[in-house]
MDTraj code that builds the backbone (N, CA, C; nanometers):
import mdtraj as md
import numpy as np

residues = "UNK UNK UNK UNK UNK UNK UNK UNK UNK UNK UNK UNK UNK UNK UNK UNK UNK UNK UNK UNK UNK UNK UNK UNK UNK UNK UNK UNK UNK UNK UNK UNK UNK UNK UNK UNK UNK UNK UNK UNK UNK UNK UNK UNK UNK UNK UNK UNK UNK UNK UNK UNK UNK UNK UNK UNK UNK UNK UNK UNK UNK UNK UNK UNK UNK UNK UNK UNK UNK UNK UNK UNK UNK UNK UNK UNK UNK UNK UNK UNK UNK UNK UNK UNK UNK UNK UNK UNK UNK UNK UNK UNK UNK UNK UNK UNK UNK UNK UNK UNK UNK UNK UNK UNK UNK UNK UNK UNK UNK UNK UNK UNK UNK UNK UNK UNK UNK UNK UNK UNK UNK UNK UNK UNK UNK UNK UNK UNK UNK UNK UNK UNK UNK UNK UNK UNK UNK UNK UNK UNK UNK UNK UNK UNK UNK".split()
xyz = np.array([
    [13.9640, 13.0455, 12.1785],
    [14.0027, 13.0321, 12.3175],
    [13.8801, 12.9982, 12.4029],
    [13.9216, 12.9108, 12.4889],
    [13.8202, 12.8882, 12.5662],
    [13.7173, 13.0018, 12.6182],
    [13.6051, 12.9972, 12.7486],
    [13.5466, 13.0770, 12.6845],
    [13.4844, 13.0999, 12.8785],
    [13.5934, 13.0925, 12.9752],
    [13.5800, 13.0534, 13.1253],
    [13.4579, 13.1453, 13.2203],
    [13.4119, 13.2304, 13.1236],
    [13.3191, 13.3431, 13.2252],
    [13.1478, 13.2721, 13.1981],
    [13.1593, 13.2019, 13.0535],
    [13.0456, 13.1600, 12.9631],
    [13.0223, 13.0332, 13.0462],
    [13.1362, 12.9795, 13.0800],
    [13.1521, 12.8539, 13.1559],
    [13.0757, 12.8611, 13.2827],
    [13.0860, 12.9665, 13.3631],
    [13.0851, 12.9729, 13.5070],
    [12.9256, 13.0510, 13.4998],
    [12.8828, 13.0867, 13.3936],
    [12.7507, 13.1423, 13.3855],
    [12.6692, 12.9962, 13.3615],
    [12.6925, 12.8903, 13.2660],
    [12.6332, 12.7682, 13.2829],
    [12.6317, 12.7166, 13.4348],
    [12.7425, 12.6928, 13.5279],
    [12.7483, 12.6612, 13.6332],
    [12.6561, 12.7517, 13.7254],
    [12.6492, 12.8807, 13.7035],
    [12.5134, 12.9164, 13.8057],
    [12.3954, 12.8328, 13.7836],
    [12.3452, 12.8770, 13.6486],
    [12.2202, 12.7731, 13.5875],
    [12.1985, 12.6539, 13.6406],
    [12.3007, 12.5473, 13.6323],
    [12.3342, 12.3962, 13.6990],
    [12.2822, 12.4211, 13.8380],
    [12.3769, 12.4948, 13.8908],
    [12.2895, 12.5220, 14.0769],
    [12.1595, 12.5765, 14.0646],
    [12.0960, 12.6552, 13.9830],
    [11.9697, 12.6427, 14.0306],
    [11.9112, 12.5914, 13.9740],
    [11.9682, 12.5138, 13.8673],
    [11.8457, 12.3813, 13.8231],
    [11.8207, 12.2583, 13.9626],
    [11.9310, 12.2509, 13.9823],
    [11.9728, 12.1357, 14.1339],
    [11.8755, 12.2123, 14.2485],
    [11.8965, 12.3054, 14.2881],
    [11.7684, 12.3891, 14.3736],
    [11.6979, 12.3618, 14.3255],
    [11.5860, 12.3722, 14.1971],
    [11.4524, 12.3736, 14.1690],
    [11.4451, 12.2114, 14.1878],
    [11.4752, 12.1417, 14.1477],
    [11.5203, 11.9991, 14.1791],
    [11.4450, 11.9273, 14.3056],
    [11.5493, 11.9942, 14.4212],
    [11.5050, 11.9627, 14.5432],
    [11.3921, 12.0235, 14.6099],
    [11.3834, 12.1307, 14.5082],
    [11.2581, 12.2214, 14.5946],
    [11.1314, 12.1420, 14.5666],
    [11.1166, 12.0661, 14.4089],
    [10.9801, 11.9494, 14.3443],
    [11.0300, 11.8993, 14.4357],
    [11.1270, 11.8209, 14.5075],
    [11.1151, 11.6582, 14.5154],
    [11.0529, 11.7000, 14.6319],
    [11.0402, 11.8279, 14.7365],
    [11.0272, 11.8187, 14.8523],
    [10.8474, 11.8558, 14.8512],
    [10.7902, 11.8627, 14.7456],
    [10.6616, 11.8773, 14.7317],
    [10.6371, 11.7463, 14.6423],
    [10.7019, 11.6364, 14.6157],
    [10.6323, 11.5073, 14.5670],
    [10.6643, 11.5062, 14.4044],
    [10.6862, 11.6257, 14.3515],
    [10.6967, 11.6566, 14.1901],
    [10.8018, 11.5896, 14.1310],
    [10.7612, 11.4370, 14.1107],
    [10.8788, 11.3477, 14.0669],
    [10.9152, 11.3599, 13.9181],
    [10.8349, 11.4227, 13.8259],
    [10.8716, 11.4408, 13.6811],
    [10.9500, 11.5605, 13.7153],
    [10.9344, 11.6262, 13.7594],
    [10.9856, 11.8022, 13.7675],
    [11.1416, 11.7255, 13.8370],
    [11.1271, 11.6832, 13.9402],
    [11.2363, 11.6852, 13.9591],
    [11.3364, 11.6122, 13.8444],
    [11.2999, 11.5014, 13.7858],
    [11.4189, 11.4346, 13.7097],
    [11.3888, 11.5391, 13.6093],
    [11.3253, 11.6100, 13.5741],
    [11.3671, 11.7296, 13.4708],
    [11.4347, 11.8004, 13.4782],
    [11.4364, 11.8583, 13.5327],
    [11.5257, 11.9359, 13.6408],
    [11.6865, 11.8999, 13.6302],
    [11.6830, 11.7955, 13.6791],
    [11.8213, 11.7141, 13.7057],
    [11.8991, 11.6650, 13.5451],
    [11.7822, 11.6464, 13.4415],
    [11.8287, 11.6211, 13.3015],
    [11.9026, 11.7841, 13.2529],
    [11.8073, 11.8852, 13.2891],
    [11.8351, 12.0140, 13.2447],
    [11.9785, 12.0437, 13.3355],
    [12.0181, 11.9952, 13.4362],
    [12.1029, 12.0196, 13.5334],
    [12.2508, 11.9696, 13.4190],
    [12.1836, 11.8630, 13.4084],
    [12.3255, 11.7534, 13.3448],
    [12.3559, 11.7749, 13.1954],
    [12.2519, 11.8633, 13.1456],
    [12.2774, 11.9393, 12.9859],
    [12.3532, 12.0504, 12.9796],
    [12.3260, 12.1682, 13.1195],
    [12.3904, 12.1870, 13.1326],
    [12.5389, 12.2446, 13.1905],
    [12.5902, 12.1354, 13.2901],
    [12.6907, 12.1092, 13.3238],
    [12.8336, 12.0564, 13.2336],
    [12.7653, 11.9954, 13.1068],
    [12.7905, 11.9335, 13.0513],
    [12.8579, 12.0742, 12.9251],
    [12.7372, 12.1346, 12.9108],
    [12.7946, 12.2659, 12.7926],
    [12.8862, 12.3748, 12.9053],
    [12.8540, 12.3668, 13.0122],
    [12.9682, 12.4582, 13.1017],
    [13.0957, 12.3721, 13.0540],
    [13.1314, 12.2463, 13.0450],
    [13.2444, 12.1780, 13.0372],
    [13.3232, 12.2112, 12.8792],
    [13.1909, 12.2258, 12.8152],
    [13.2306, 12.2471, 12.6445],
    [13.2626, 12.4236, 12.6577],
    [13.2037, 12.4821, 12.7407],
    [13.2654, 12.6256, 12.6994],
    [13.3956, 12.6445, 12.7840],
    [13.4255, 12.5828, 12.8832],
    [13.5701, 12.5911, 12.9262],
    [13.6943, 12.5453, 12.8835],
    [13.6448, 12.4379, 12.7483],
    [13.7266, 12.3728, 12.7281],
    [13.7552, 12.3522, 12.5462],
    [13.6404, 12.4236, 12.5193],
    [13.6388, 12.5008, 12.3969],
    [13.6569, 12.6138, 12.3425],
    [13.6780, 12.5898, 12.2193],
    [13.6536, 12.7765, 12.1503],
    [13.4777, 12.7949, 12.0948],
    [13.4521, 12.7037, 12.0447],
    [13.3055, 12.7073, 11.9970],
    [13.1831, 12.7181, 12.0924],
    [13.1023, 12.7202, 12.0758],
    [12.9639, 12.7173, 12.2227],
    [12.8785, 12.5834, 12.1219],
    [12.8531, 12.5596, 12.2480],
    [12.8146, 12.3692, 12.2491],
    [12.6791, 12.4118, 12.1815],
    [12.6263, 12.2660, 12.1122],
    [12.4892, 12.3209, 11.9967],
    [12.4081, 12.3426, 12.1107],
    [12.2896, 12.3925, 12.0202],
    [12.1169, 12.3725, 12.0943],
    [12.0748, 12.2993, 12.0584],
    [12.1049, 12.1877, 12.1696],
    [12.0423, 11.9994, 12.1746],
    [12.0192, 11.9856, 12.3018],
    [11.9481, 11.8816, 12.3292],
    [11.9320, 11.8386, 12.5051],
    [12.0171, 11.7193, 12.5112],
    [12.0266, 11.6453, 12.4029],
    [12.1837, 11.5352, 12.4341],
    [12.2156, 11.4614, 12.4722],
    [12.2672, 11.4303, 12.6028],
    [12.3394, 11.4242, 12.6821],
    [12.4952, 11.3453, 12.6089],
    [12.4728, 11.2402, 12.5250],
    [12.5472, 11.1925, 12.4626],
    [12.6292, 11.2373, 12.3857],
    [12.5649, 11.3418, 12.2834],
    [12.5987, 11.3986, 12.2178],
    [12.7100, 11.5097, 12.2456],
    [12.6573, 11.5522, 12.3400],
    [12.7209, 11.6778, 12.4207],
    [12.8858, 11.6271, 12.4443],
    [12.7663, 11.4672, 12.5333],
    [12.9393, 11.4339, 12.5845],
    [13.0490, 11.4089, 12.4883],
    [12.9904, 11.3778, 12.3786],
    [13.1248, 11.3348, 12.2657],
    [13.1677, 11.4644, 12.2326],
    [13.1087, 11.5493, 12.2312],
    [13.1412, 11.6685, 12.1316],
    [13.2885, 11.7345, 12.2082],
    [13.2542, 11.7360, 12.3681],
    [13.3616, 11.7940, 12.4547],
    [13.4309, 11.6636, 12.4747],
    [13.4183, 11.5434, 12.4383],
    [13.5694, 11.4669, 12.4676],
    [13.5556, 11.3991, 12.5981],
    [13.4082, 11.3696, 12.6719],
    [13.4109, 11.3116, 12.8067],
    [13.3709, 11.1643, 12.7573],
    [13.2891, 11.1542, 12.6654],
    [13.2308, 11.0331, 12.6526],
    [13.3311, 10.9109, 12.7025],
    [13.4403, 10.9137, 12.6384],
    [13.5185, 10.7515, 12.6571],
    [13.5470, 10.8072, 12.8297],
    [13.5342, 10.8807, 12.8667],
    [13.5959, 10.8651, 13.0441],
    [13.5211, 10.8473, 13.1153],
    [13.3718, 10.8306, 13.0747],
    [13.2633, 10.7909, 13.1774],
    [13.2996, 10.6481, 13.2727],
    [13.2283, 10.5738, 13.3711],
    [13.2607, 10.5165, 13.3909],
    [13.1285, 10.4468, 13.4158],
    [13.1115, 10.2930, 13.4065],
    [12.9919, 10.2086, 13.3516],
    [12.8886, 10.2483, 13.4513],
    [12.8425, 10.3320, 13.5848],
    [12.7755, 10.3986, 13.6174],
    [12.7209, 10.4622, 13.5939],
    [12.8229, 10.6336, 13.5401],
    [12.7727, 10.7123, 13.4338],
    [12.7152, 10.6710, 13.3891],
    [12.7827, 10.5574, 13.2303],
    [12.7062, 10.5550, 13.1210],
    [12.5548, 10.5362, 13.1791],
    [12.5294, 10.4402, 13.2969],
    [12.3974, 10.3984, 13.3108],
    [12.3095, 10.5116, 13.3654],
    [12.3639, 10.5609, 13.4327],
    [12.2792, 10.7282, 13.4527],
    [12.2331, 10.8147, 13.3507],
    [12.3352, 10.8229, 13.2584],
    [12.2972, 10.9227, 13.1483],
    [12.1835, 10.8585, 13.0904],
    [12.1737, 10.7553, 13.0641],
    [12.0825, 10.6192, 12.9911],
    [11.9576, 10.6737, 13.0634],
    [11.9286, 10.6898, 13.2069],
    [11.8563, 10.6396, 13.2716],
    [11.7847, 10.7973, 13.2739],
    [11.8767, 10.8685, 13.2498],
    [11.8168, 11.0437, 13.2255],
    [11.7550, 11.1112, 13.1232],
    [11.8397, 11.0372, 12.9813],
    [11.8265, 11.1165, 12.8794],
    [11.6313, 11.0638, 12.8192],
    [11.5372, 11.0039, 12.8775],
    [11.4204, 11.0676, 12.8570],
    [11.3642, 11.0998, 12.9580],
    [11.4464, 11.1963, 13.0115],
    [11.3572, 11.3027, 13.1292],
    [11.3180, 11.4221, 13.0998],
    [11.4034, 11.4508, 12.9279],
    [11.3564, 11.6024, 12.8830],
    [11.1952, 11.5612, 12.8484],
    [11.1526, 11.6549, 12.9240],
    [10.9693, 11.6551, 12.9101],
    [10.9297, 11.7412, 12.8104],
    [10.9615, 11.8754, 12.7516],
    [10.9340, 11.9875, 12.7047],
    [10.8142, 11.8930, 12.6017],
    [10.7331, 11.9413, 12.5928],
    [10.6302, 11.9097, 12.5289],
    [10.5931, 11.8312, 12.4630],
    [10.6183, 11.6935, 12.5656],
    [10.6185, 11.6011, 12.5391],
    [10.4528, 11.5438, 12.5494],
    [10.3942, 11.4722, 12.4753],
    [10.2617, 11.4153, 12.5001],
    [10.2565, 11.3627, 12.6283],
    [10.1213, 11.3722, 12.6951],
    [10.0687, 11.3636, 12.8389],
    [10.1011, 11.2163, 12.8293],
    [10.0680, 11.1113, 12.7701],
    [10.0959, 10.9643, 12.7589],
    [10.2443, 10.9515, 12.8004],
    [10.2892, 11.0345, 12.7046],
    [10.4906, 11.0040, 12.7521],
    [10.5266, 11.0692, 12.8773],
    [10.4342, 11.1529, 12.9016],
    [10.4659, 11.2266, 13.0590],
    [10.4106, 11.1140, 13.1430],
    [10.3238, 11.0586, 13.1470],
    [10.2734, 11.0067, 13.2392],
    [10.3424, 10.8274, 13.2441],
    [10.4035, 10.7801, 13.1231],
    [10.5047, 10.6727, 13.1489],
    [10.6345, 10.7227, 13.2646],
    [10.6497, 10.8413, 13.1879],
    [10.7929, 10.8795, 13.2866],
    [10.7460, 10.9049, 13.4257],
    [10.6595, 10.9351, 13.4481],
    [10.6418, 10.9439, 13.5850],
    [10.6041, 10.8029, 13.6874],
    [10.5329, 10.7217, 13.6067],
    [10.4897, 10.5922, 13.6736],
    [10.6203, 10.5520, 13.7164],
    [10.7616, 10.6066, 13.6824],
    [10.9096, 10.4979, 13.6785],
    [10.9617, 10.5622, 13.7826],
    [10.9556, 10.6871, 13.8773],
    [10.9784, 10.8000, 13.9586],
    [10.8950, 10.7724, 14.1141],
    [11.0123, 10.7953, 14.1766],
    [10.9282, 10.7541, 14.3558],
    [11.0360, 10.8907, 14.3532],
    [10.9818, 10.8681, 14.5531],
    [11.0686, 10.9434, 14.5997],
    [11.2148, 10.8764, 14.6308],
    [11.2471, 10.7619, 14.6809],
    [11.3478, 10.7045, 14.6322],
    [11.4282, 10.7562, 14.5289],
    [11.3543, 10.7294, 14.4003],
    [11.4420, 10.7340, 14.3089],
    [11.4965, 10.8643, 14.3279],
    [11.3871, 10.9601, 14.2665],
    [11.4208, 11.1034, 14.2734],
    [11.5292, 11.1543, 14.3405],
    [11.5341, 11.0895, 14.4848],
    [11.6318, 11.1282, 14.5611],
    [11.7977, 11.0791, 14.5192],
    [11.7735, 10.9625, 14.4277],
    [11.9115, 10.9273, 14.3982],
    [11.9388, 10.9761, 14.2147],
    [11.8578, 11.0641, 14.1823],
    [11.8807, 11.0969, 14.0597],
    [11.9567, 11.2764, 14.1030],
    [11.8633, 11.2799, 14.2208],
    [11.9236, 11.4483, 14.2556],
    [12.0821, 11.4569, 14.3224],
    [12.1377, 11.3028, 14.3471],
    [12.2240, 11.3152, 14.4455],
    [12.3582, 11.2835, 14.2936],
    [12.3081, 11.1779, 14.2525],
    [12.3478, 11.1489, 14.1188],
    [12.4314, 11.2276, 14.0326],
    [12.3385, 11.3443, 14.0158],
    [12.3599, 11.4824, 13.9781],
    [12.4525, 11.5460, 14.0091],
    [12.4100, 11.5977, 14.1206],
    [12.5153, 11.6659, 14.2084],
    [12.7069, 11.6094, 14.1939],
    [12.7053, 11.4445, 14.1861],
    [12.8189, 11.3763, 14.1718],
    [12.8400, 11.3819, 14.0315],
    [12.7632, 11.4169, 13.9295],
    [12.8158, 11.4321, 13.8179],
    [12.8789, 11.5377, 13.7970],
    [12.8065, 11.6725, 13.8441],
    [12.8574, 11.8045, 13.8518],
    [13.0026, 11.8453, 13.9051],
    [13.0365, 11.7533, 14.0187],
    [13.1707, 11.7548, 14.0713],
    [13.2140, 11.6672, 14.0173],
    [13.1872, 11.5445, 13.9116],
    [13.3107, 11.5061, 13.8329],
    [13.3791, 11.5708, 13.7376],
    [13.2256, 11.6567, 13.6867],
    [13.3001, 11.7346, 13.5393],
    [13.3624, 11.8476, 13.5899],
    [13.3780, 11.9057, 13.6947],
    [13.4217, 12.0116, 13.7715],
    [13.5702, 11.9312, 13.7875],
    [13.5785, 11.8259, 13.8273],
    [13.7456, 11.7419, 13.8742],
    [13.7943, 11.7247, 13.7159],
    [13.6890, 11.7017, 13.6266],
    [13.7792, 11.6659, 13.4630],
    [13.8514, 11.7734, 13.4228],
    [13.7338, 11.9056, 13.4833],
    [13.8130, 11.9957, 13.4234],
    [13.9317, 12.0852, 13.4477],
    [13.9454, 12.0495, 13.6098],
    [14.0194, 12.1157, 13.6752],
    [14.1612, 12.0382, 13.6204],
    [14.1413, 11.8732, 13.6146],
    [14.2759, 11.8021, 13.5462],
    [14.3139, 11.8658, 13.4133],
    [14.2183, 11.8749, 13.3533],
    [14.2572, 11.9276, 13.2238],
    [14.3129, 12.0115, 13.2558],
    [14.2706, 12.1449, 13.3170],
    [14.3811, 12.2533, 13.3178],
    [14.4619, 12.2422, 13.3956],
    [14.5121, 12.1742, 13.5195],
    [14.6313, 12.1483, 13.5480],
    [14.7472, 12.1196, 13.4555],
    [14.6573, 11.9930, 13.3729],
    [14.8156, 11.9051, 13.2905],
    [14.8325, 12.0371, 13.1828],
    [14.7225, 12.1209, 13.1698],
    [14.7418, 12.2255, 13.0204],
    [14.8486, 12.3303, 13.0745],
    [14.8551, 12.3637, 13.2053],
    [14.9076, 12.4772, 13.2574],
    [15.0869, 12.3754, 13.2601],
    [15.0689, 12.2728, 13.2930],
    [15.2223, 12.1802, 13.3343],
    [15.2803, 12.2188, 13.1672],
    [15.1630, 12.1722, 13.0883],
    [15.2693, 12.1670, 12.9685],
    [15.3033, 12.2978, 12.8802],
    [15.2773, 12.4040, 12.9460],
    [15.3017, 12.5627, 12.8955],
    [15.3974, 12.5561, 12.9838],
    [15.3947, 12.5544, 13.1227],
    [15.4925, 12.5597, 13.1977],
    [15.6697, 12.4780, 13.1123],
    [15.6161, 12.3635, 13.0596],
    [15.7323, 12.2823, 13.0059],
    [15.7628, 12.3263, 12.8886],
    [15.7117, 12.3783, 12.7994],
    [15.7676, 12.4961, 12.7292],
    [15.7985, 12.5968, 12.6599],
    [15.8303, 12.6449, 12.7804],
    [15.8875, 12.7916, 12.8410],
    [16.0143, 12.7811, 12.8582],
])
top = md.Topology()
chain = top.add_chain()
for i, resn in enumerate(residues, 1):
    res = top.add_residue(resn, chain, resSeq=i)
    for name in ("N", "CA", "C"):
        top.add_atom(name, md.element.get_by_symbol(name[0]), res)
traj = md.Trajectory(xyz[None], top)
């Protein structure tokens, strides 16, 4: 059975990854922030897999992966896909200073600002997927009964 409390404990995490987010971008910290926002969208993404699963989503950073595993992948829409693209090497975790310092040359404040907003619109899509899902799940218990 799904797993809705595990769910809503990822969704705190998500908000204060999105806070720490805006709090770099507002001191210039353009790697931190799209880190931030990758860690945001990993996981938003396993909040979606524990609401909508029985299992708990692996320990991966993903994003792709994730998404197939919970069943979003084919509903992205050619935006998404290009966001996720445009995210999934923002996980920094100990990453060599050379690869830190490519990812950052690609980061303004511009961008930053549309990767944090980005975010945020991803978070309320998978929040609308999931709310459909359990609508049509609740219609069809309702149907029969």
């Amino acid at each position: 059975m799904a797993n809705v409390s595990r769910m809503q404990k990822w969704l705190e995490i998500v908000d204060r990854d999105i806070d720490a987010a805006e709090w770099m971008q507002q001191g210039g910290r353009w790697l931190y922030v799209a880190f931030e926002c990758h860690q945001a969208l990993e996981k938003v993404i396993k909040a979606f897999w524990c609401g909508t699963r029985d299992d708990d989503p692996p320990y991966l950073h993903d994003h792709w992966r994730l998404l197939e595993g919970c069943g979003l992948i084919d509903k992205l829409s050619d935006s998404q896909k290009d966001f996720i693209e445009q995210m999934s090497p923002m996980y920094i975790a100990a990453r060599y200073p050379e690869h830190k310092q490519r990812i950052a040359l690609a980061l303004n404040e511009e961008t930053c600002h549309s990767i944090v907003e980005q975010t945020k619109q991803f978070k309320q899509w998978i929040l609308q997927e999931y709310s459909a899902l359990k609508k049509s799940s609740n219609s069809l218990d309702a149907t029969s009964n």
